[in-house]
C-alpha positions in Angstrom: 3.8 -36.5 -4.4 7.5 -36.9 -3.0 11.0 -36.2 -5.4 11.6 -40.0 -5.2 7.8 -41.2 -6.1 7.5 -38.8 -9.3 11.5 -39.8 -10.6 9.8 -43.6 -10.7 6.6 -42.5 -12.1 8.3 -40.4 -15.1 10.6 -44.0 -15.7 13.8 -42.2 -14.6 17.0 -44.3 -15.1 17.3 -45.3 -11.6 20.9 -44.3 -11.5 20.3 -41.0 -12.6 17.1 -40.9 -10.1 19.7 -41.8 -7.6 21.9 -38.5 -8.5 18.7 -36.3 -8.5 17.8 -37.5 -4.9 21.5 -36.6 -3.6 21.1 -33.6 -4.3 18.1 -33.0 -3.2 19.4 -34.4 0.4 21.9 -31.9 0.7 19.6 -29.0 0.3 19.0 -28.6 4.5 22.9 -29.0 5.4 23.7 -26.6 3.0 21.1 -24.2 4.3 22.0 -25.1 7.7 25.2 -23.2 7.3 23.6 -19.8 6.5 23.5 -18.9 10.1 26.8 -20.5 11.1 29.0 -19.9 7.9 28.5 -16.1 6.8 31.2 -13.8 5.6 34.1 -14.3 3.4 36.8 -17.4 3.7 40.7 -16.3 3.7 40.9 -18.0 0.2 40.2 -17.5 -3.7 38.9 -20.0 -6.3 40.2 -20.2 -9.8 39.0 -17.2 -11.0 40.5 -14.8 -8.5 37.2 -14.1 -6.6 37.5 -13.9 -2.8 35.3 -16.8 -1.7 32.6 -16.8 0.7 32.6 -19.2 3.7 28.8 -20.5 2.2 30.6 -21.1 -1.4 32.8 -23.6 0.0 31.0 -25.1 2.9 28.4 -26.1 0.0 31.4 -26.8 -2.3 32.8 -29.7 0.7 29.2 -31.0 1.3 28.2 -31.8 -2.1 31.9 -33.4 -2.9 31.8 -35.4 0.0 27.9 -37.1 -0.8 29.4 -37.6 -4.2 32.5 -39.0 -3.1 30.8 -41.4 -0.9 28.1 -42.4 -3.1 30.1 -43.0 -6.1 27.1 -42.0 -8.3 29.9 -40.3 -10.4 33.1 -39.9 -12.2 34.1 -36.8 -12.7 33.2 -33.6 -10.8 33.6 -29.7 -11.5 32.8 -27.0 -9.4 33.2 -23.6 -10.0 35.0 -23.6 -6.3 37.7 -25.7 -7.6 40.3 -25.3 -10.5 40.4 -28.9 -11.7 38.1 -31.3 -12.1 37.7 -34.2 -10.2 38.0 -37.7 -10.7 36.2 -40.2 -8.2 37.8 -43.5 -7.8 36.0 -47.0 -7.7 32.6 -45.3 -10.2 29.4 -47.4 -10.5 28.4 -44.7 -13.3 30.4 -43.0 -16.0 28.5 -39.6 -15.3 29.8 -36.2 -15.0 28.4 -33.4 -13.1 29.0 -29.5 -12.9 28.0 -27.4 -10.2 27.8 -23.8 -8.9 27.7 -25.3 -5.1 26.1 -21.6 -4.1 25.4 -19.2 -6.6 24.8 -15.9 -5.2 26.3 -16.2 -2.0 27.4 -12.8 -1.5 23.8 -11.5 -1.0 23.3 -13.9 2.0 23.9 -11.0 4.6 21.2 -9.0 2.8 18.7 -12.2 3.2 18.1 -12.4 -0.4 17.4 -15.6 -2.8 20.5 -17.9 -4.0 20.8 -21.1 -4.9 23.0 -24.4 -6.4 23.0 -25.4 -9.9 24.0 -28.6 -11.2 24.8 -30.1 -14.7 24.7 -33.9 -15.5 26.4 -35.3 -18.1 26.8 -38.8 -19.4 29.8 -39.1 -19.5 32.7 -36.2 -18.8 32.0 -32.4 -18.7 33.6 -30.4 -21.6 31.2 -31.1 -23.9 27.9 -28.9 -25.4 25.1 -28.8 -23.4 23.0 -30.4 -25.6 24.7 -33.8 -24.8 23.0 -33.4 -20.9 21.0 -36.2 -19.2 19.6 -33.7 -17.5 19.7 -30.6 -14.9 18.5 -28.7 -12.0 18.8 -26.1 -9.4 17.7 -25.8 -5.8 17.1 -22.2 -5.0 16.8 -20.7 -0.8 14.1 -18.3 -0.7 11.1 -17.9 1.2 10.7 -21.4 0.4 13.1 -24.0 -0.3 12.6 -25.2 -4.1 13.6 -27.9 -6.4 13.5 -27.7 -10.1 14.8 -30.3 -12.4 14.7 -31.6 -16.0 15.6 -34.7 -17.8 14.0 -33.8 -20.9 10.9 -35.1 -20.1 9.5 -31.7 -18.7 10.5 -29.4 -16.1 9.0 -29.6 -13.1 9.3 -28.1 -9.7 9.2 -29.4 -6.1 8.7 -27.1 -2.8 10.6 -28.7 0.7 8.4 -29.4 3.0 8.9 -29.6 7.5 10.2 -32.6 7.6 13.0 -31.5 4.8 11.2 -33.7 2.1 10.6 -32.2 -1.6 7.0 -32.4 -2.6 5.5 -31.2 -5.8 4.3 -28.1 -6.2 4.3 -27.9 -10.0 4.5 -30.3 -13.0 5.5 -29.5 -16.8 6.7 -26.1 -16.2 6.0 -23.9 -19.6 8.2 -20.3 -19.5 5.1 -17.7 -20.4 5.2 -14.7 -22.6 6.2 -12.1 -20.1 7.7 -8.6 -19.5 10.8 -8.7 -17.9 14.4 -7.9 -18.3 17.1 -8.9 -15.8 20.6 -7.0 -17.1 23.7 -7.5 -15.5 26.9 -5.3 -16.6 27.1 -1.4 -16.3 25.2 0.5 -19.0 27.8 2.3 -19.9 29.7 -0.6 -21.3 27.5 -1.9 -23.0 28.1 -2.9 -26.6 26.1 -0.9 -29.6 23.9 -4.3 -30.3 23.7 -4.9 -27.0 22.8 -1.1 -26.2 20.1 -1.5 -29.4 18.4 -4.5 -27.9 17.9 -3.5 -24.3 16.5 0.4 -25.8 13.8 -2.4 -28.0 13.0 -4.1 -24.6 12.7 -1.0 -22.3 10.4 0.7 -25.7 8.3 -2.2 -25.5 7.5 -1.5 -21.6 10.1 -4.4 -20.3 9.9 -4.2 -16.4 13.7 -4.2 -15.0 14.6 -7.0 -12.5 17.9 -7.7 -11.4 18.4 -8.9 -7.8 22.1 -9.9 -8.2 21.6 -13.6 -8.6 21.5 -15.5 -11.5 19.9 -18.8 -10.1 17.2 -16.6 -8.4 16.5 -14.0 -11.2 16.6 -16.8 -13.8 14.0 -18.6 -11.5 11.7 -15.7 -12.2 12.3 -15.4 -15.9 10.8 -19.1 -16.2 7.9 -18.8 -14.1 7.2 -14.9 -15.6 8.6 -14.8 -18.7 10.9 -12.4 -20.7 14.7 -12.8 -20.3 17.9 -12.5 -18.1 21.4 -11.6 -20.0 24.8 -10.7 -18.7 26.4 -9.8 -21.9 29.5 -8.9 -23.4 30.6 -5.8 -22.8 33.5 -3.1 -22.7 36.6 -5.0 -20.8 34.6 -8.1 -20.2 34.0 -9.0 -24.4 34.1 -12.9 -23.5 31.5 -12.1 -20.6 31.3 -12.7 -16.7 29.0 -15.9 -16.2 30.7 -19.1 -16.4 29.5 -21.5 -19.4 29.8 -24.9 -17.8 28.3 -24.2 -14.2 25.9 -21.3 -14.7 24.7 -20.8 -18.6 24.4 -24.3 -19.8 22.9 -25.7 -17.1 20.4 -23.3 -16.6 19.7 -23.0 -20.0 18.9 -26.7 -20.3 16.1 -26.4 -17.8 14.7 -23.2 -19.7 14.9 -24.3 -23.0 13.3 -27.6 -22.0 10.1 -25.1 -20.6 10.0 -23.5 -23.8 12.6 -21.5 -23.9 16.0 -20.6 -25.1 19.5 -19.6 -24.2 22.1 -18.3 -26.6 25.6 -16.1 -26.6 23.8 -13.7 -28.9 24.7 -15.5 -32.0 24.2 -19.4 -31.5 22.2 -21.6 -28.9 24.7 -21.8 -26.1 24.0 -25.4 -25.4 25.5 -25.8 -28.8 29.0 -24.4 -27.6 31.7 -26.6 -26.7 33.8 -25.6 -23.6 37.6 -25.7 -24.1 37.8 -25.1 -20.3 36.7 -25.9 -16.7 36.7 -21.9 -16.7 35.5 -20.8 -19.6 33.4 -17.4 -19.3 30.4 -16.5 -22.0 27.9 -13.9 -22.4 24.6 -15.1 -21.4 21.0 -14.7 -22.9 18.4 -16.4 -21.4 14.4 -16.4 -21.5 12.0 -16.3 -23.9 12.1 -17.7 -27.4 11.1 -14.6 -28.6 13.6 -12.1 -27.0 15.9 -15.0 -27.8 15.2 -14.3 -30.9 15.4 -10.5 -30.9 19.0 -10.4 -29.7 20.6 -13.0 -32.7 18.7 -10.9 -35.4 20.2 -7.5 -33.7 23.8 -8.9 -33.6 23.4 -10.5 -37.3 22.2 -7.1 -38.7 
């Protein structure tokens, strides 16, 4: 069944169907660029980071579809330092979005992928006020995940650039495996205690070096991705609005969960475009694990 057939059949606001299918649409320009937009750019984006040529290629062609369709009314992108207003509305939506998360492992042909966050109404507000998310992820195959809280449910591109289903009501299993970003040696002592629990309990490392793609495996294998806190970094590296809440929306609606290692992170509210947290994301039951480490 096609993206647009299953948004009607699960009653989908149409508007919000209509956001969904945009992005969806961009999914071949943007990969058209990985053979003609490699390398870094000559510029940085708010946080200092040298930006790849992808990052903002996907950054201009997802502003522009949103621009012209008017679907929304406030944009952020982690490729931008403020957020965007779009003139002339027909919704009062807001959307973050990592345009290309994981760009810098494009030269090594491995997996990356966009994330987007839709809100209601503007951005800086918890997660748990979401209409819904999803994330397009460049592998082997091109896929589409999404949720609206009515399921998660995956779609696979097809030759004619069309997303078809591949998998419907997406459930995160018990699994074994731990993705952990950040240097062992700086780890924090609960941190350090929890990962020693995972790796006692025959946790299988694997860490590609992006979040969309790793996280991707988490849900369909189970166990958990963090990047934490640690030494130097003690408000972590990910970035709430465009990477942990989104994502953790879609996992948590497939039977998972996502916290900062005390509280649900969907619970947080940002103060910032940029705001930074650690991330915890997986499993209810390594979920679980980490809070009672950091309480004790």
């Amino acid at each position: 069944m096609k993206l647009k057939d299953f948004l009607k059949t699960q009653g989908i606001d149409e508007n919000l169907a209509q956001l969904i299918m945009l992005f969806g649409n961009q999914a071949t320009d943007i990969k058209a660029g990985f053979l003609s937009a490699r390398g870094a750019a000559d510029t940085r984006n708010v946080y200092g980071e040298t930006q790849m040529a992808l990052d903002k290629r996907a950054d201009e062609i997802l502003i522009a579809a949103l621009r012209k369709s008017k679907l929304v009314s406030w944009i952020a992108s982690e490729e931008q330092p403020d957020i965007i207003e779009v003139e002339g509305a027909v919704n009062p939506f807001g959307v973050t979005m990592d345009p290309l998360d994981g760009s810098s492992l494009i030269d090594v042909n491995l997996a990356v992928g966009t994330i987007i966050g839709i809100y209601p109404g503007h951005v800086l507000e918890p997660g748990n006020t979401m209409l819904g998310a999803l994330y397009i992820l460049y592998g082997p195959l091109t896929t589409l995940t999404y949720t609206t809280g009515k399921g998660v449910h995956e779609f696979v591109m097809d030759g004619d650039g069309t997303f078809m289903l591949m998998q419907e009501n997406l459930i995160i299993p018990d699994g074994n495996i731990y993705a952990p970003g950040a240097l062992r040696k700086d780890y924090l002592p609960y941190h350090r205690q929890f990962i020693e629990q995972l790796e006692s309990e025959g946790y299988k490392l694997r860490f590609s070096g992006s979040f969309v793609a790793d996280v991707h495996q988490i849900l369909h294998k189970g166990g958990i991705f963090t990047y934490p806190a640690y030494a130097g970094k003690e408000s972590g590296k990910l970035r709430l609005l465009f990477e942990g809440t989104p994502m953790g929306k879609v996992v948590t609606e497939a039977g998972g969960a996502v916290s900062n290692g005390t509280i649900n992170l969907l619970d947080v509210k940002p103060a910032a475009v940029s705001d930074r947290t650690p991330i915890y994301i997986g499993g209810r039951k390594e979920i679980a694990l980490i809070e009672s480490i950091k309480r004790s």
